[in-house]
N, C-alpha and C positions, 0 to 999 in steps of 0.2 A: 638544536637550532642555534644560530652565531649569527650574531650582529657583525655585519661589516661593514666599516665605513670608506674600504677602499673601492676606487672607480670602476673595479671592474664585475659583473655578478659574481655571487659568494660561490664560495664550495659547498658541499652538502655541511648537515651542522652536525651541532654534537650531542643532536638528540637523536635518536632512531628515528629514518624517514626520510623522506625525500626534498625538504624544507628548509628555507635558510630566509633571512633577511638581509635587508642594508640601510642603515640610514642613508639620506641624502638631502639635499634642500631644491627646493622649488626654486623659483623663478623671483620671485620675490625675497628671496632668504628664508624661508619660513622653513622648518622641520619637515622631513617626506620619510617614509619609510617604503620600500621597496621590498613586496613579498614576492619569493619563488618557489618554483617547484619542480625539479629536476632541472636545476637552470634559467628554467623559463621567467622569465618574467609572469604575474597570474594578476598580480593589483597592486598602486601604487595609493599610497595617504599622504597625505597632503594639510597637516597642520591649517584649520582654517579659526580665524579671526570672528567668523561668524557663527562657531557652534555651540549651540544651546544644550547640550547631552541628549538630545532627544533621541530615540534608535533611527531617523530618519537621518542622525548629524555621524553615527556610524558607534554607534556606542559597539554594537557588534558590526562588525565590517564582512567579515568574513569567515568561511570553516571549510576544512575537509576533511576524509576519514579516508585508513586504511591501515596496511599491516600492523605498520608501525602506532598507530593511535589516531587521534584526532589533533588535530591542530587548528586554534581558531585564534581572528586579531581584529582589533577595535582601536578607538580611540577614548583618550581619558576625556573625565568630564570635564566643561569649563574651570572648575575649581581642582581640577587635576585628583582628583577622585577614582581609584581604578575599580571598577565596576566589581561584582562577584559574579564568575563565570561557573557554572555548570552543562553537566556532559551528561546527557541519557545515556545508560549502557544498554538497554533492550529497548525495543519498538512498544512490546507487548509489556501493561504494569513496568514502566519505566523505573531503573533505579538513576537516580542522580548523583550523581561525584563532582565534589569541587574541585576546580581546577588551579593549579597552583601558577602565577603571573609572572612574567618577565616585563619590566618597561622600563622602555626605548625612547631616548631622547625629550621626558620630561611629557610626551602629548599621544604616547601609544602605547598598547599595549597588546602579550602577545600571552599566550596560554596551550598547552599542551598534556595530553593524557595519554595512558600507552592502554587503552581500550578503543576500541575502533567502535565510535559511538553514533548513534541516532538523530541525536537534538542536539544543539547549543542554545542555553539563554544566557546570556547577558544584562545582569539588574546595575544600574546607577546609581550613585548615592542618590540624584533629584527621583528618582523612580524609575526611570528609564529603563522601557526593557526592550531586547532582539532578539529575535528568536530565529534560527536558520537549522534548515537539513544539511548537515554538512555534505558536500559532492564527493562520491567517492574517488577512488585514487589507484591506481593500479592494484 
């Protein structure tokens, strides 16, 4: 995965997968990150002034899974706290794996595993937790 901060969508990154990001700013100046997936534009974050860490304020934002692994992305806590992210590798008797963080611009963060996984949680330093089926992926 590569952070890019130029204008135009990223190339693929330099993690196995189909995945890339971009910083960019909102409308306000505020911090944005910009997630893709074969290009595509898939979800855009948006540094907000109002958020509490709550998994409603995006502690986990998002996840997918495929050949290449899982890939999931959130936002840090108000006190810029990066959450501890786990991956299920089975359905059945889950095993958990930590996942190792990338952050982006001081207010995101970005996480990757090269198991093509079941769950994602996301725990907050205030408690905050997310929990998503990541979508799979070609």
């Amino acid at each position: 995965m590569t952070v890019d901060q130029a204008a135009r969508p990223p190339a693929r990154g330099q993690v196995p997968g189909p995945w890339s990001v971009r910083r960019a700013a909102g409308r306000s100046g505020r911090a944005a990150l910009e997630v893709y997936e074969d290009g595509e534009l898939i979800d855009v974050l948006v540094a907000s002034a109002l958020a509490t860490g709550s998994a409603g304020c995006g502690v986990l934002r998002g996840a997918r899974r495929g050949p290449a692994g899982t890939f999931a992305w959130g936002r840090l806590g108000p006190d810029g706290a990066a959450p501890v992210v786990l991956v299920a590798e089975r359905r059945l008797r889950p095993r958990w794996a930590a996942a190792g963080l990338t952050l982006v611009a001081d207010e995101f963060w970005l996480a990757h595993l090269p198991v093509a996984g079941f769950a994602v949680v996301a725990r907050g330093a205030g408690g905050a937790v997310g929990r998503l089926r990541p979508s799979r992926v070609g």
